[in-house]
C-alpha positions as CSV (number, residue, x, y, z in Angstrom):
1,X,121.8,85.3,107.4
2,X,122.6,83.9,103.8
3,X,119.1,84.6,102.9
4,X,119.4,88.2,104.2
5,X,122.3,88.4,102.0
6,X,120.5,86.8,99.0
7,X,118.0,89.3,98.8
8,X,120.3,92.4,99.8
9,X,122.4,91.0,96.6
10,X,119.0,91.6,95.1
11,X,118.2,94.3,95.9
12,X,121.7,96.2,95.0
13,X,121.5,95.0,91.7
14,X,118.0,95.9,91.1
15,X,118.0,99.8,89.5
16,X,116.3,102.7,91.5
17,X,113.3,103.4,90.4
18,X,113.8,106.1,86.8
19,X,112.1,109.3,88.1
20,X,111.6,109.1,91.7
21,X,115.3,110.3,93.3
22,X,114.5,112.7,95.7
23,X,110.1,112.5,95.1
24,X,108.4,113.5,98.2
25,X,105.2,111.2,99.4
26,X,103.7,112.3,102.3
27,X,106.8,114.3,103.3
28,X,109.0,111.1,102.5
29,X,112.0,111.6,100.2
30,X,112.2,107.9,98.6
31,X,115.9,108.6,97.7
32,X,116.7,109.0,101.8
33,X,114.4,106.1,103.1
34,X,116.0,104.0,100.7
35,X,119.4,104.5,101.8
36,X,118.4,105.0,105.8
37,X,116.5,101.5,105.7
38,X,119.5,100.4,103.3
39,X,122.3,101.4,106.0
40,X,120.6,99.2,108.4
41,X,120.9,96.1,106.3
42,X,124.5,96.8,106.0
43,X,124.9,97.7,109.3
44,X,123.1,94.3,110.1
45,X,125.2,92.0,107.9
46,X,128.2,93.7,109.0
47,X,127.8,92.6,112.4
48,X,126.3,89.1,111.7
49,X,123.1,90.4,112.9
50,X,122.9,92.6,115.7
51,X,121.7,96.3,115.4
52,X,121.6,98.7,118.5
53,X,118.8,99.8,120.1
54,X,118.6,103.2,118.5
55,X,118.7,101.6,115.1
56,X,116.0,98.8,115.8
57,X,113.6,101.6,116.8
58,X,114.9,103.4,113.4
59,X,114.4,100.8,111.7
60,X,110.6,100.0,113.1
61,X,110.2,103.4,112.1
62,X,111.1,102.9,108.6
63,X,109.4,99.7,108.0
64,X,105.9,101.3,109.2
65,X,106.4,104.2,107.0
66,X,107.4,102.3,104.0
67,X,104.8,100.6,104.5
68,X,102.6,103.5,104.7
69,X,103.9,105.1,100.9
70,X,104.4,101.9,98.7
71,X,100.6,101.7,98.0
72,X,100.5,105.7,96.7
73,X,104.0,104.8,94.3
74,X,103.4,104.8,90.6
75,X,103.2,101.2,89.6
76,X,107.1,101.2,88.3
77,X,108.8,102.0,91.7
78,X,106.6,99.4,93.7
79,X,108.9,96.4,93.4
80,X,111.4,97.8,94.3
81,X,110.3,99.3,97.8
82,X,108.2,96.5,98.1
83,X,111.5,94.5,98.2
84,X,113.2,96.5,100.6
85,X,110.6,96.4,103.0
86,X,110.4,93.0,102.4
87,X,114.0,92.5,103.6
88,X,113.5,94.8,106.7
89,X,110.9,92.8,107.9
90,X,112.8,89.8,107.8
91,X,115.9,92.1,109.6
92,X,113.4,93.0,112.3
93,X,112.1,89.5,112.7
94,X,115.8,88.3,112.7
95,X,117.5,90.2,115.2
96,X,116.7,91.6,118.5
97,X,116.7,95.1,120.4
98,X,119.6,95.4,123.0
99,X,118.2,95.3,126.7
């Protein structure tokens, strides 16, 4: 969990990427995936780790299509998704889905 909140630190400090609030890639508005996928790290630390079914599914969701649009990003905004998928990989690995 500390090094879930390391890099969540991290990543609030770290500056959206100048230019791409509210781009569309592939029908994916970066300025909404970044706070959906960013609610569930909040949501996760919050609870000291736990996330609902619903939002583990969500959060799946996210991951594969982050994963999907950070290679088509201009070069500028790639660290910075590529760190928030980063940390919602490790948020999936780390909890579990409810039964």
């Amino acid at each position: 969990m500390e090094q879930i909140k390391k890099l969540w630190e991290q990543h609030e400090q770290a500056s959206f990427p100048a230019g791409h609030r509210n781009k569309t890639i592939e029908g994916v508005n970066l300025t909404l995936i970044d706070t959906e996928l960013s609610g569930f790290v909040l949501t996760f630390i919050s609870t000291g780790g736990s996330l609902g079914a619903r939002q583990h599914i969500a959060l799946e969701k996210g991951i594969s299509t982050l994963t999907k649009i950070i290679p088509q990003l201009e070069d500028d905004a790639k660290p910075y998704f590529q760190h928030l998928l980063d940390l919602c990989k490790k948020i999936l690995k780390e909890s579990h889905p409810p039964k």
